[in-house]
ChimeraX commands (.cxc) that place a marker at each C-alpha (Angstrom):
marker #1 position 85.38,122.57,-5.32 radius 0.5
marker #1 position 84.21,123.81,-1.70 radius 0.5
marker #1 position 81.03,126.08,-1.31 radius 0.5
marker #1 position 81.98,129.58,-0.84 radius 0.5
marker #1 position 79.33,129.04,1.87 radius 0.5
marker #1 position 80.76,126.76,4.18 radius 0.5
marker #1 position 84.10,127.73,3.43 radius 0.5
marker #1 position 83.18,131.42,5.12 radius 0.5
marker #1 position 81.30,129.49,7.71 radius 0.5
marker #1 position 84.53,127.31,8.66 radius 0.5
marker #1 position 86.65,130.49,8.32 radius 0.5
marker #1 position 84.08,132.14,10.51 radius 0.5
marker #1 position 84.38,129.00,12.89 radius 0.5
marker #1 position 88.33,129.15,13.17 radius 0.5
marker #1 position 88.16,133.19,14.03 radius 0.5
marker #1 position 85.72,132.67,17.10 radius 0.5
marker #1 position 87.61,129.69,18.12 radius 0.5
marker #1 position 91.17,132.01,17.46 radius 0.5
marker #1 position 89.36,134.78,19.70 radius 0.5
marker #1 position 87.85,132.10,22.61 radius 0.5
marker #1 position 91.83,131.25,22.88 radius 0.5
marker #1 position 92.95,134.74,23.13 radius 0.5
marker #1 position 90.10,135.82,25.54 radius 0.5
marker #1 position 90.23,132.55,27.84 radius 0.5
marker #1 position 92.73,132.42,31.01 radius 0.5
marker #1 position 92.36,128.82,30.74 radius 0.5
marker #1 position 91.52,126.63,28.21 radius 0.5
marker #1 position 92.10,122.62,27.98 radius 0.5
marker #1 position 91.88,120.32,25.64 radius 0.5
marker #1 position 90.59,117.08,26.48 radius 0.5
marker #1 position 90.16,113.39,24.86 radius 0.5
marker #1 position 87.02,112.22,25.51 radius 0.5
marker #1 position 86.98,109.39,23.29 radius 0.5
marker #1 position 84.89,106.34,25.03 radius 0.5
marker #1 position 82.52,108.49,27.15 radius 0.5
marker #1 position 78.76,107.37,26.15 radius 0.5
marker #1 position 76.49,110.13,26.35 radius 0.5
marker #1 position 75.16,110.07,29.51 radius 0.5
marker #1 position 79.02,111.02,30.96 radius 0.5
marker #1 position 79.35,113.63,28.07 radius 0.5
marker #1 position 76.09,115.21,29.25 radius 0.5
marker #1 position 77.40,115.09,33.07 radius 0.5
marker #1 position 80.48,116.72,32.24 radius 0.5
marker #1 position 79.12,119.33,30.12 radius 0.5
marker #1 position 76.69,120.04,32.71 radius 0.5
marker #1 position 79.44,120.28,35.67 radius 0.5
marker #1 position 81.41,122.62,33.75 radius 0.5
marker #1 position 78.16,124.87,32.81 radius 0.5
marker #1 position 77.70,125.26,36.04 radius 0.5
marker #1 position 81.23,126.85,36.65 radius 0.5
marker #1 position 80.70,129.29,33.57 radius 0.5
marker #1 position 83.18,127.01,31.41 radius 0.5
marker #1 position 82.21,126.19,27.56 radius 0.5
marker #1 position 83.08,122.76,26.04 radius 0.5
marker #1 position 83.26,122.55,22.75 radius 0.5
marker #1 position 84.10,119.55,20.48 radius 0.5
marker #1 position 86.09,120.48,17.30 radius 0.5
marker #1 position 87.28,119.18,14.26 radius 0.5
marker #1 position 90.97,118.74,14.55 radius 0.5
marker #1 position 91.97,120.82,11.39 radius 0.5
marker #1 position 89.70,123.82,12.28 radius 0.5
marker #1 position 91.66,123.50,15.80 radius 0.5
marker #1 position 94.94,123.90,14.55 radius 0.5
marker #1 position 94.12,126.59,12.44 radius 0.5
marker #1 position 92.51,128.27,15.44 radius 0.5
marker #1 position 95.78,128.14,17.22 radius 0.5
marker #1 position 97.72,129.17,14.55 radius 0.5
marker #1 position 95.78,132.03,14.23 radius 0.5
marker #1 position 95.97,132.73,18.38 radius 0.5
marker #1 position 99.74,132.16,18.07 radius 0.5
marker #1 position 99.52,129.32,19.92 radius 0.5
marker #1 position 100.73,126.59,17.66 radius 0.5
marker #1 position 102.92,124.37,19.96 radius 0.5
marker #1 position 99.16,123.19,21.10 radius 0.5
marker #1 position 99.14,121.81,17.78 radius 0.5
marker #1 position 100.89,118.22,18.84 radius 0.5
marker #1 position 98.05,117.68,21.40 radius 0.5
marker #1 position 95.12,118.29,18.57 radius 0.5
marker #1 position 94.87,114.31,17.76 radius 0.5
marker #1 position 91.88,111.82,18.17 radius 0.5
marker #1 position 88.48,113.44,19.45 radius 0.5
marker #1 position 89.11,116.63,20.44 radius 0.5
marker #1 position 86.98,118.58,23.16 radius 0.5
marker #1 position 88.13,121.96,24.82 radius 0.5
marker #1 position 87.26,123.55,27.64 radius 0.5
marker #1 position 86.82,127.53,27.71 radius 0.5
marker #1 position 87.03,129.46,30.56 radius 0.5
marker #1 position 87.32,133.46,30.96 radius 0.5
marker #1 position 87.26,134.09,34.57 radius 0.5
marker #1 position 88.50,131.01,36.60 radius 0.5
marker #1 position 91.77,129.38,35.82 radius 0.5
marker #1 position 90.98,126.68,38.58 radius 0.5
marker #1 position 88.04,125.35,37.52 radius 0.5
marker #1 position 88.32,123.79,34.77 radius 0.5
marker #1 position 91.08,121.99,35.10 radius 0.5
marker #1 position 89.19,120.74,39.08 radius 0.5
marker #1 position 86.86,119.82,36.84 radius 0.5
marker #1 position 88.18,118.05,34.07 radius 0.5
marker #1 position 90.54,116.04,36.44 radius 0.5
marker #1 position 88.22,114.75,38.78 radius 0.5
marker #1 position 86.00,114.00,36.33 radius 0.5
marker #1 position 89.08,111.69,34.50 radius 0.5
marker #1 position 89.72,109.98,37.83 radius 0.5
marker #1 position 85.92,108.68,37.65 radius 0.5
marker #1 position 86.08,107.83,34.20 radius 0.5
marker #1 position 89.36,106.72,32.48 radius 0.5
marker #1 position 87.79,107.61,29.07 radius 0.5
marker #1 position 87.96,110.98,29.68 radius 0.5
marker #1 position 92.06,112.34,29.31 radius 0.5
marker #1 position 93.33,115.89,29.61 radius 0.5
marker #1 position 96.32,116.25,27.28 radius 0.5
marker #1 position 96.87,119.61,27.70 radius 0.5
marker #1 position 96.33,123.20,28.02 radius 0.5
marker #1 position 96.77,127.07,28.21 radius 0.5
marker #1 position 97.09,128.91,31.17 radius 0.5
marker #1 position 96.96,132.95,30.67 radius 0.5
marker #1 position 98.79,132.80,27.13 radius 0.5
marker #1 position 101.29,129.84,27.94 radius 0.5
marker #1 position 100.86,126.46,26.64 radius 0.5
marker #1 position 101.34,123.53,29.74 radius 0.5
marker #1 position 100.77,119.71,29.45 radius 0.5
marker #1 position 98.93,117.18,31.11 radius 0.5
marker #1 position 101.80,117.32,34.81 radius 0.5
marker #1 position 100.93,121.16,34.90 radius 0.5
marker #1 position 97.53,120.79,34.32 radius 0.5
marker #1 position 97.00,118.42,37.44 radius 0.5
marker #1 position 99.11,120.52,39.42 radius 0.5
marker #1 position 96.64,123.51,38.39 radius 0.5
marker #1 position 93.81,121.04,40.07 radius 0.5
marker #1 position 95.47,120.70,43.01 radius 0.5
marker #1 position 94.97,124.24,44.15 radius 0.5
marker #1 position 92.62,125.63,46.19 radius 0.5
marker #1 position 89.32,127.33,44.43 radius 0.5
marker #1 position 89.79,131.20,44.47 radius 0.5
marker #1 position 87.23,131.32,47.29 radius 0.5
marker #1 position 89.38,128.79,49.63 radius 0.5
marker #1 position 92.64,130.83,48.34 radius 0.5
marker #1 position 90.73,134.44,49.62 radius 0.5
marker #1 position 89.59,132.88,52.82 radius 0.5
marker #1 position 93.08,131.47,53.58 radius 0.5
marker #1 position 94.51,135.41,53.00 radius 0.5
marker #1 position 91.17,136.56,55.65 radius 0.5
marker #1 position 92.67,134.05,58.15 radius 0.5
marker #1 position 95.96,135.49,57.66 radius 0.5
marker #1 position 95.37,138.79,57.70 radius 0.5
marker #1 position 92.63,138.45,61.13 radius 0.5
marker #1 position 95.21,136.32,62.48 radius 0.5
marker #1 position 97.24,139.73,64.29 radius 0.5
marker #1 position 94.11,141.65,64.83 radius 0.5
marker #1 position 92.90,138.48,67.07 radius 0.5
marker #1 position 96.07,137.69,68.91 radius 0.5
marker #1 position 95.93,141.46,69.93 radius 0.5
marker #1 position 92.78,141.50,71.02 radius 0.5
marker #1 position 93.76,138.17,72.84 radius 0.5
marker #1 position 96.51,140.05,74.26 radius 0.5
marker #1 position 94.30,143.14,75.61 radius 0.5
marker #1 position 91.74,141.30,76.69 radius 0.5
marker #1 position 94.37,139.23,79.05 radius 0.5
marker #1 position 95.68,142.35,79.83 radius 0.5
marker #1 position 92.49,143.86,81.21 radius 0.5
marker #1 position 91.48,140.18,83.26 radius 0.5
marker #1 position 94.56,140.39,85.19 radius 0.5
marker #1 position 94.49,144.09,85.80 radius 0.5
marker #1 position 90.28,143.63,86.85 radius 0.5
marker #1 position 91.93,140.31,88.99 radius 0.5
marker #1 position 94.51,143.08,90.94 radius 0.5
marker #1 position 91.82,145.17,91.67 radius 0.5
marker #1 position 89.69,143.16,93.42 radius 0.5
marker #1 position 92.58,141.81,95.74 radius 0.5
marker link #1:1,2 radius 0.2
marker link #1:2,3 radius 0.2
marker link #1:3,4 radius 0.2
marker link #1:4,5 radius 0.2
marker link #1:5,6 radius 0.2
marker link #1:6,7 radius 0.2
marker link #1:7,8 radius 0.2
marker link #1:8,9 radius 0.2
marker link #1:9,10 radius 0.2
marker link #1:10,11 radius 0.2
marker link #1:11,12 radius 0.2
marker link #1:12,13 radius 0.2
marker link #1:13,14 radius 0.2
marker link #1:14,15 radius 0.2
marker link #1:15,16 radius 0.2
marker link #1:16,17 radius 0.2
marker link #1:17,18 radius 0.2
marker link #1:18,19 radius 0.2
marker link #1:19,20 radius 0.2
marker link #1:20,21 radius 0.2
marker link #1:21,22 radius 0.2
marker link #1:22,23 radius 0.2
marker link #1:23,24 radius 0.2
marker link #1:24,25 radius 0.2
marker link #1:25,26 radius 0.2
marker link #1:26,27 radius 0.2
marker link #1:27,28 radius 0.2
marker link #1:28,29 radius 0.2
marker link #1:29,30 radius 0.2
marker link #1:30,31 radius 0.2
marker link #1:31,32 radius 0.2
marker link #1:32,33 radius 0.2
marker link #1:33,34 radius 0.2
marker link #1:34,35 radius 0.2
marker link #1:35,36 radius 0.2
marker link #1:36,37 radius 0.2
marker link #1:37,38 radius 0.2
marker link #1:38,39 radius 0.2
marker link #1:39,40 radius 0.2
marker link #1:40,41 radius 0.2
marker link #1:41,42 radius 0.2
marker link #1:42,43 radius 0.2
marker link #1:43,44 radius 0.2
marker link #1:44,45 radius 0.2
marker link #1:45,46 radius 0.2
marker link #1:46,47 radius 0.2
marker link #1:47,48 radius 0.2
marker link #1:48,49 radius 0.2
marker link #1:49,50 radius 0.2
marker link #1:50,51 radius 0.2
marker link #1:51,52 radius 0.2
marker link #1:52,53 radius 0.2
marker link #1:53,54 radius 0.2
marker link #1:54,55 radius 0.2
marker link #1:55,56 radius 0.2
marker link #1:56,57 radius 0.2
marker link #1:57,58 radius 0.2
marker link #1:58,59 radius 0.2
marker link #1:59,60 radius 0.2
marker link #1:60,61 radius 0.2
marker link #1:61,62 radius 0.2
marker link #1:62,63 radius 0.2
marker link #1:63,64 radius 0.2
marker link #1:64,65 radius 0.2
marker link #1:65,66 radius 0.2
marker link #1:66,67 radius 0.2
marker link #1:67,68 radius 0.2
marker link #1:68,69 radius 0.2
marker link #1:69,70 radius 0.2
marker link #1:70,71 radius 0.2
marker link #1:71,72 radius 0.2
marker link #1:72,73 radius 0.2
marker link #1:73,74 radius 0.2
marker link #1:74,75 radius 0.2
marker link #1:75,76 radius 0.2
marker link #1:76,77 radius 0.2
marker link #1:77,78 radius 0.2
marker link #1:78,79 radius 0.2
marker link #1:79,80 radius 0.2
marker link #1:80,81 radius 0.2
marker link #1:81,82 radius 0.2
marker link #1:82,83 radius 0.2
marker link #1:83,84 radius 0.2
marker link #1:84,85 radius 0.2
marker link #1:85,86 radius 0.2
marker link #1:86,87 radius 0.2
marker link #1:87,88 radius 0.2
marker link #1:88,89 radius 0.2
marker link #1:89,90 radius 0.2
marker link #1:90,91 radius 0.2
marker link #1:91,92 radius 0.2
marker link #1:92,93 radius 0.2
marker link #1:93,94 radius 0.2
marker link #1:94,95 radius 0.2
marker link #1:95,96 radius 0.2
marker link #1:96,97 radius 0.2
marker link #1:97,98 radius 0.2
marker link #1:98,99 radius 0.2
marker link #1:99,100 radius 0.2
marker link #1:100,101 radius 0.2
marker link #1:101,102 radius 0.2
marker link #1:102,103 radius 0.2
marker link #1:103,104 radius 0.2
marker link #1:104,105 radius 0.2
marker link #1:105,106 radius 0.2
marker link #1:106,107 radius 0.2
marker link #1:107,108 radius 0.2
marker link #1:108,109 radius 0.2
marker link #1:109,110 radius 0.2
marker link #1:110,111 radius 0.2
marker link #1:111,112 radius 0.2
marker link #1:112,113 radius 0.2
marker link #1:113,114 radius 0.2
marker link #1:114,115 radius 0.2
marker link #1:115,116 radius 0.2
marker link #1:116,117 radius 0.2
marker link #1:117,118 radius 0.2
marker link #1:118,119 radius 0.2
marker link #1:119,120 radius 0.2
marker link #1:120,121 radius 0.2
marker link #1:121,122 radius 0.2
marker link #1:122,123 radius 0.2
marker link #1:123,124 radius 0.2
marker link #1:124,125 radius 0.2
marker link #1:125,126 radius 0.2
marker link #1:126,127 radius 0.2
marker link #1:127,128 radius 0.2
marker link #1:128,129 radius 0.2
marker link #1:129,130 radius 0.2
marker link #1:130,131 radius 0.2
marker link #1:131,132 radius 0.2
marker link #1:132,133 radius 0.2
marker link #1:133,134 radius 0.2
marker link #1:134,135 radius 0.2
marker link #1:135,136 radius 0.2
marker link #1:136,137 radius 0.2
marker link #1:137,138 radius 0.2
marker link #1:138,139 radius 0.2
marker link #1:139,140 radius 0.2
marker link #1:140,141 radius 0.2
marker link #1:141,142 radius 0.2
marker link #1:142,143 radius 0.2
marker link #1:143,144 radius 0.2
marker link #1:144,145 radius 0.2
marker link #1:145,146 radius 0.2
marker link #1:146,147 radius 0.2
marker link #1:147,148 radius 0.2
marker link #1:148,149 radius 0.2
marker link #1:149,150 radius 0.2
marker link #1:150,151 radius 0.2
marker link #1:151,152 radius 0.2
marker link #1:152,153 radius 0.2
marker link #1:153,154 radius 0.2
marker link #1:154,155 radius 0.2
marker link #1:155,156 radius 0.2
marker link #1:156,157 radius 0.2
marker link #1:157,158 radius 0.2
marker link #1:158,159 radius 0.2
marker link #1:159,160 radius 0.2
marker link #1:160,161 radius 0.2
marker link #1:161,162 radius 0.2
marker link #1:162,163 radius 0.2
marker link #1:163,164 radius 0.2
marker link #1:164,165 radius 0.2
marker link #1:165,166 radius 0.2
marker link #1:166,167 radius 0.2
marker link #1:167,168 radius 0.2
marker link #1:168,169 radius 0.2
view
């Protein structure tokens, strides 16, 4: 028979993992089965920097983790090694992250994720990378929004050349 111990430990395990999925507005689950520890240690130190956990888990304690999140069609990805990627803030990132980090290693695979509540595979998760970073999306709305402002003042300061030209004449 199981300790009561690690029993409530596991349990304990599957709620914080249950409560990571609820919390995070991205999360992706990875195979990194191959990597040698040196890669493991890059990635894990790529995706620190960007405020993103990576965990490795036990595929049972996964499953009940998503059960418990209501997330259980995740549950056909949870096979092999199993490493997820938490992130609260940036849905970008991680998948950036994870899939440039596949292209330079082909141990590393992303099978699939969850994107603000909604379960996506692997196609949806590279499309995800493809985006700009929040920052490049912001500065692209700047350049929109200066855009008017700076064809007007274009405009006036045309305006005011051609009337100073008349004058002089």
């Amino acid at each position: 028979m199981a300790n009561a111990k690690i029993l409530e430990q596991k349990s304990q395990q599957v709620a914080e993992v249950a409560e990571k999925l609820k919390e995070s507005s991205c999360t992706i689950v990875a195979d990194y089965r191959g990597l040698n520890v040196a890669q493991v240690t890059e990635l894990r130190k790529q995706l620190r920097e960007a405020g993103i956990e990576f965990q490795v888990l036990k595929n049972t304690l996964a499953r009940r983790a998503t059960t418990n999140a209501e997330l259980s069609e995740l549950n056909d990805y949870l096979t092999g090694p199993t490493a997820i990627a938490f992130s609260k803030d940036d849905i970008v990132a991680p998948a950036k992250i994870l899939t440039a980090f596949a292209k330079k290693n082909e141990h590393l695979s992303v099978k699939a994720g969850v994107v603000e509540g909604k379960v996506v595979d692997v196609n949806q998760i590279k499309a995800l990378a493809e985006l700009p970073s929040r920052e490049g999306l912001l500065s692209m709305l700047l350049s929109v929004l200066q855009a008017p402002v700076r064809n007007f003042a274009l405009a006036v300061k045309a305006v005011a050349e051609k009337d100073g030209g008349a004058q002089e004449a």
